[in-house]
C-alpha positions in Angstrom: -106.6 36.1 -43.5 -110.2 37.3 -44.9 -111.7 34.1 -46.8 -114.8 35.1 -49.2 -117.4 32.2 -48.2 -118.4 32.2 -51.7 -115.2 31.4 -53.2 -114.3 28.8 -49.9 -114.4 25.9 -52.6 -113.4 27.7 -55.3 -111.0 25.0 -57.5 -108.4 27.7 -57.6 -108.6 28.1 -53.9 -109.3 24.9 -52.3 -105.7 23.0 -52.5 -104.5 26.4 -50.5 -107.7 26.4 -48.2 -107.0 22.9 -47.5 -103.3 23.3 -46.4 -103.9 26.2 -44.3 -106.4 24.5 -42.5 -109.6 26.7 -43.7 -111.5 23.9 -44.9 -111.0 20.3 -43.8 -110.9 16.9 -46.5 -114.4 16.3 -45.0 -116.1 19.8 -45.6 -114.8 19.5 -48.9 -115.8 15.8 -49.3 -119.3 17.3 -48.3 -119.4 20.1 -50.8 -119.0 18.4 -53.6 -121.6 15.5 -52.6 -124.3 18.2 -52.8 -123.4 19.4 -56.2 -125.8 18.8 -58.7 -126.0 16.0 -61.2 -124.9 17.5 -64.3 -123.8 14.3 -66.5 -126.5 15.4 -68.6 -124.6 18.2 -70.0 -121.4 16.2 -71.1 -120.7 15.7 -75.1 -119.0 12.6 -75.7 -116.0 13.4 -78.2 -118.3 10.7 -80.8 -121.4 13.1 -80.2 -122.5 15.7 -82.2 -124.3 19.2 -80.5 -127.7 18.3 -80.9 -127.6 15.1 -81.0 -129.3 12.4 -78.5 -131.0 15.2 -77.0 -134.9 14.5 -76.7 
């Protein structure tokens, strides 16, 4: 079966890619350790757009 790298981790994919042995737990484990910190970008539900942004 033809896996397109760029979709490898894909959240739609990666339960499948796991079971069929494409991708391993640490691989995965890996991938999303090197995704950016984004925490920034999160609105609490007590947050208004704009707000606390300096």
């Amino acid at each position: 079966m033809h896996v397109d790298p760029n979709k490898k981790f894909d959240i739609r994919n990666v339960e499948r890619n796991l079971r069929e042995g494409i991708i391993t737990e640490e691989e995965y484990r890996e991938f999303l350790e090197s995704l950016p910190d984004a925490s920034h970008k999160v609105l609490r539900e007590d947050q208004q757009e704009g707000e606390g942004e300096e």
